[in-house]
Wavefront OBJ file of the C-alpha trace (Angstrom):
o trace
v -23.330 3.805 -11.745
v -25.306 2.906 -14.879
v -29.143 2.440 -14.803
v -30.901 -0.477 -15.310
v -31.608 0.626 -18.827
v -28.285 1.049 -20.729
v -26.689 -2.074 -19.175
v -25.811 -3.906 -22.166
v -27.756 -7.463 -22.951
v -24.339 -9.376 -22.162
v -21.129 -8.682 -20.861
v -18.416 -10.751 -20.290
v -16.316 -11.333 -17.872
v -13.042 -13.224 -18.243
v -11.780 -14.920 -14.472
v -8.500 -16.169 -13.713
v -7.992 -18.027 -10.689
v -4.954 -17.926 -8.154
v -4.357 -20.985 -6.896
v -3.481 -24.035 -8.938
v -4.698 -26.689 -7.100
v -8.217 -28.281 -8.214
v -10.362 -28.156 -5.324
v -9.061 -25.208 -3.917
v -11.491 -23.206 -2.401
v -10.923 -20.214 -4.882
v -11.917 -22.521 -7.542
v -14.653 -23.578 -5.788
v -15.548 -19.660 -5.268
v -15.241 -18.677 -8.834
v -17.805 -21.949 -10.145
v -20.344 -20.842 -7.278
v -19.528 -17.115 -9.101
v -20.738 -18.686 -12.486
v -23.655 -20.136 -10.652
v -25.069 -16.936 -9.340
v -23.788 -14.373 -11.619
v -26.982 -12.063 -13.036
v -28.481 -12.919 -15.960
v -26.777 -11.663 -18.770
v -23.114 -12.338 -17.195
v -21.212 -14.312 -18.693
v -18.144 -15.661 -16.892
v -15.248 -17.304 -18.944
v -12.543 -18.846 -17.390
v -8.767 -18.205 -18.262
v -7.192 -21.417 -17.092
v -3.642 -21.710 -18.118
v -1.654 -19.619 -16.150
v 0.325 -22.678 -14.945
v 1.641 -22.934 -18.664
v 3.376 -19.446 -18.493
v 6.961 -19.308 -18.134
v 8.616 -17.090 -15.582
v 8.327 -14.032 -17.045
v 12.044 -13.092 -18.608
v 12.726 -9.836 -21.109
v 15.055 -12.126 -22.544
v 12.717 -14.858 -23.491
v 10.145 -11.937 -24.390
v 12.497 -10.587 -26.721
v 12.651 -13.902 -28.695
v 9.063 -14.767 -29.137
v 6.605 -13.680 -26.437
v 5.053 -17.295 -25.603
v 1.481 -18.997 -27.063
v -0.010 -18.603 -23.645
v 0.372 -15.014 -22.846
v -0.694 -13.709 -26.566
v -3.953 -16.006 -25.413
v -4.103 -14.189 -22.389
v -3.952 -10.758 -23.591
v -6.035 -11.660 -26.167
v -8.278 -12.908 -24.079
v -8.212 -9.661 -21.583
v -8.745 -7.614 -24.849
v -11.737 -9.662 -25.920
v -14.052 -9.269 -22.642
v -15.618 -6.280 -20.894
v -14.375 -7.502 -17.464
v -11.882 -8.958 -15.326
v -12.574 -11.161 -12.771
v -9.535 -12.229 -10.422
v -10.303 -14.725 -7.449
v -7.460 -15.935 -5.398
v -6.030 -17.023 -2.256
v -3.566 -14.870 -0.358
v 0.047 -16.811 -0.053
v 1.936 -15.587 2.841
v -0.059 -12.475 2.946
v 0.511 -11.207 -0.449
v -0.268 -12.136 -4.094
v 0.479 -15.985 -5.309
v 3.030 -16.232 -8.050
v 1.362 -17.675 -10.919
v -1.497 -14.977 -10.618
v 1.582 -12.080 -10.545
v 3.069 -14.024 -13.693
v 0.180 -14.158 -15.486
v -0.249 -10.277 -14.913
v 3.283 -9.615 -15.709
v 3.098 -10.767 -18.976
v -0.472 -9.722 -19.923
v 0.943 -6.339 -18.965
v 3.932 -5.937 -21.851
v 3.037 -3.867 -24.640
v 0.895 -0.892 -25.739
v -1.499 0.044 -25.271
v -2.250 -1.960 -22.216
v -4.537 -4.416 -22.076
v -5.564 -3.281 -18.816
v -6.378 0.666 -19.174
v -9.328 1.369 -18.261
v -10.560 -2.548 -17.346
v -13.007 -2.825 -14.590
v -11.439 -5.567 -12.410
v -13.711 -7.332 -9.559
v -11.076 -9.461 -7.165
v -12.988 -12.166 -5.042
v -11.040 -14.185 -2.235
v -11.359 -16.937 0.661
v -9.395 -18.050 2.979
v -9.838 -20.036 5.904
v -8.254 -17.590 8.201
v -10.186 -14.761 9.680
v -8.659 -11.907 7.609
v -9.885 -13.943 4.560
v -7.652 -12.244 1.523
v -7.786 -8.858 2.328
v -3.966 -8.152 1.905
v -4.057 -9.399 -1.354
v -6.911 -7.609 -2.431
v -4.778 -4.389 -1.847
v -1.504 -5.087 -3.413
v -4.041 -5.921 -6.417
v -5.882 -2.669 -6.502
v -2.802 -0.789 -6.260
v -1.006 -2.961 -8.820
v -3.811 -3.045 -11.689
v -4.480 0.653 -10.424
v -0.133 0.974 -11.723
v -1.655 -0.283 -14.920
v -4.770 1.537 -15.931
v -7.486 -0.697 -14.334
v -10.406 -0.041 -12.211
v -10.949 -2.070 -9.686
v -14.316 -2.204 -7.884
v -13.962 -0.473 -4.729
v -15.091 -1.133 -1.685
v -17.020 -3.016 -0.197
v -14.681 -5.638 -1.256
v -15.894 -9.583 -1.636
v -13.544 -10.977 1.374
v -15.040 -14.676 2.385
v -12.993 -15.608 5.496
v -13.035 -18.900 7.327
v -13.528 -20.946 4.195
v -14.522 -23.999 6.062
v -17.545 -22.504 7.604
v -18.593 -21.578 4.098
v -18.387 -24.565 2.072
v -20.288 -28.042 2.255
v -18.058 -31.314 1.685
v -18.928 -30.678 -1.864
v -17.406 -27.561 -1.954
v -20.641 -25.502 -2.835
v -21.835 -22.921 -1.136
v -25.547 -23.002 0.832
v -25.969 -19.778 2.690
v -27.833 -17.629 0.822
v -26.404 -14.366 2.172
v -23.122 -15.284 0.602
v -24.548 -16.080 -2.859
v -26.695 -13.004 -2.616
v -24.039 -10.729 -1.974
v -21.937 -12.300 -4.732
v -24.551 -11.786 -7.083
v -24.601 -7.922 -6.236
v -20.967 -8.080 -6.095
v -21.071 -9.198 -10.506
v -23.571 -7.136 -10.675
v -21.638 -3.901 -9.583
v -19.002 -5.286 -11.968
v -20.726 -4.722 -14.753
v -22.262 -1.447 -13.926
v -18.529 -0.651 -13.645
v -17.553 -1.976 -17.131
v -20.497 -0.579 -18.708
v -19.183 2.813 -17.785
v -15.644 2.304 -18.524
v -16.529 0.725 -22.336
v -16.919 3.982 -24.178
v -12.879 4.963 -23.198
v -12.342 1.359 -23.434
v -12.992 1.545 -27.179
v -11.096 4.932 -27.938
l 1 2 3 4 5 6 7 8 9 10 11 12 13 14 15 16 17 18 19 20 21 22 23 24 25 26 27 28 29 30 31 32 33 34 35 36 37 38 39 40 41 42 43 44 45 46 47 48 49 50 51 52 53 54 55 56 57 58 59 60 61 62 63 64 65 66 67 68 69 70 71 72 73 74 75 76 77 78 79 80 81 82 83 84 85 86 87 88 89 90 91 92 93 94 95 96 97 98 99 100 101 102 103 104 105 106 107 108 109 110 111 112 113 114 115 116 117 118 119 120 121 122 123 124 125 126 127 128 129 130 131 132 133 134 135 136 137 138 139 140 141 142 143 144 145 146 147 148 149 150 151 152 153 154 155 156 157 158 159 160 161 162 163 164 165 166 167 168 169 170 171 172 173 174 175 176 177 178 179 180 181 182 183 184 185 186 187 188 189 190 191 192 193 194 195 196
């Protein structure tokens, strides 16, 4: 990985979230995320997957829609991706697999060569660990990098989070922060082919 010393001043990181529900626990993941990330992340949050249509070819072939030029564009414009999501009947939730359906249209991809961190609870004890794969090997289809292993699983949710939905043991933040901080070690590495 990069040193210390050629990590760029800023990078940012550009997070969608899975579920659609407000206080998910996802949700509540990512904001503890923004909380912890090192200094010089910055995390921006994509938050309109719920407006994208199902994607259609048809409907593509008319006018792509307002939402997913945003959220290419958006993709394009930051030196990360940062996916955190719940796992739906052990596998991927549709509006995340929308969203990446139509981000992916067109070349060159806005994925190649994208470091992608994936974060997940769940209040089962597998936490989101099936989802986590069929994303790796998805985004892998496309050109991204996800981080590899060790992956940021937080099972049994409930254990995890106050009333408030924040999160007090200090292992967990820790090993989030180390977790964005591997993140952009990765992107740093990718940016020169990024920018070919």
């Amino acid at each position: 990985m990069a040193s210390q010393s050629v990590l760029p001043q800023k990078t940012q990181v550009l997070a969608l979230v899975g579920s659609l529900r407000e206080q998910s626990y996802n949700r509540a993941l990512l904001r503890e995320a923004i909380t912890v990330a090192p200094d010089g992340i910055e995390i921006v949050v994509f938050d309109r997957l719920a407006e994208l249509p199902l994607f259609n070819e048809d409907l593509e072939a008319v006018q792509t829609p307002e939402t997913a030029q945003a959220l290419k564009q958006a993709i394009m414009a930051a030196d990360a991706l940062l996916i955190v999501t719940p796992e739906y009947n052990s596998g991927l939730p549709a509006v995340l697999k929308n969203g990446i359906d139509w981000a992916s249209r067109g070349t060159p991809s806005v994925f190649a060569n994208l470091a992608v961190g994936i974060m997940g609870t769940s209040p089962g004890a597998f936490g989101t660990a099936r989802v986590q794969a069929q994303l790796k090997q998805s985004l892998g289809g496309l050109g991204a990098y996800p981080l590899a292993a060790p992956d940021f699983v937080l099972p049994l949710a409930k254990s995890k989070f106050d009333d408030e939905l924040k999160i007090s043991d200090e292992a967990t933040r820790s090993r989030m922060n180390k977790y964005l901080e591997r993140l952009r070690e990765l992107a740093c590495c990718l940016a020169a082919i990024r920018q070919r």
